[in-house]
C-alpha positions in Angstrom: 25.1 18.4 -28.9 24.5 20.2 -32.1 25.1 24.0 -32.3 23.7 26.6 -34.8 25.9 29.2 -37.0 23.4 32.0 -34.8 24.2 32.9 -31.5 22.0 32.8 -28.6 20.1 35.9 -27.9 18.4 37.2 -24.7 16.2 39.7 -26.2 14.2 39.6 -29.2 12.7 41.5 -31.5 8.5 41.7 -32.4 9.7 39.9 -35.7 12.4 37.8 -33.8 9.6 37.0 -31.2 6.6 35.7 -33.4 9.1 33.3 -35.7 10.4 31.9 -32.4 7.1 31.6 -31.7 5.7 31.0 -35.6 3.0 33.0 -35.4 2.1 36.1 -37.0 3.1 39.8 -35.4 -1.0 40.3 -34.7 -1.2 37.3 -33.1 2.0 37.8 -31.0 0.4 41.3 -30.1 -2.9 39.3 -28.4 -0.3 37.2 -26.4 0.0 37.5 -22.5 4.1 37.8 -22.7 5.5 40.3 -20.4 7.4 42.8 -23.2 9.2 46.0 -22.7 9.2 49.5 -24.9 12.2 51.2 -25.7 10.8 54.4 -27.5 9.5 53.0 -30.2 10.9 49.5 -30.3 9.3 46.3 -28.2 11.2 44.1 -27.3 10.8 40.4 -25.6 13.1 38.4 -23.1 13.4 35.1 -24.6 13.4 33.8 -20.8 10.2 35.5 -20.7 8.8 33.4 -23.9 10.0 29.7 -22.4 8.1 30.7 -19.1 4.8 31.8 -20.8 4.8 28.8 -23.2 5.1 26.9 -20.5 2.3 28.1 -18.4 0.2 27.3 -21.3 1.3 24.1 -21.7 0.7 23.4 -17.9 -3.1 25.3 -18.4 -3.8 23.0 -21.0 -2.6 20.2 -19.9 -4.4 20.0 -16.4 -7.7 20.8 -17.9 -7.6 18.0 -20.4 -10.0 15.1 -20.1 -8.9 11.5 -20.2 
């Protein structure tokens, strides 16, 4: 098992959210993801992320033609 120099984090960041996800901070705004506000700062549960990526991989999947 390989492991990175970065350590694993729970929470992310809008920037650290949308390269997780590489896409831009707009497009991460559009996104479904459940997200929290701390005064000014949002904020994303990297839990949150896996779970929503894959309900769109489940979405897409099942209505896919053969």
């Amino acid at each position: 098992m390989a492991t990175t120099n970065q350590p694993t984090r729970e929470v992310l960041t809008r920037t650290e959210a949308a390269e997780y996800l590489r896409v831009g901070k707009s497009t991460l705004d559009r996104l479904a993801i459940p997200k929290m506000q701390i005064r000014r700062r949002v904020l994303f549960r990297k839990d949150a992320i896996d779970k929503w990526l894959l309900s769109q991989q489940i979405k897409t999947t099942t209505g896919a033609k053969a």
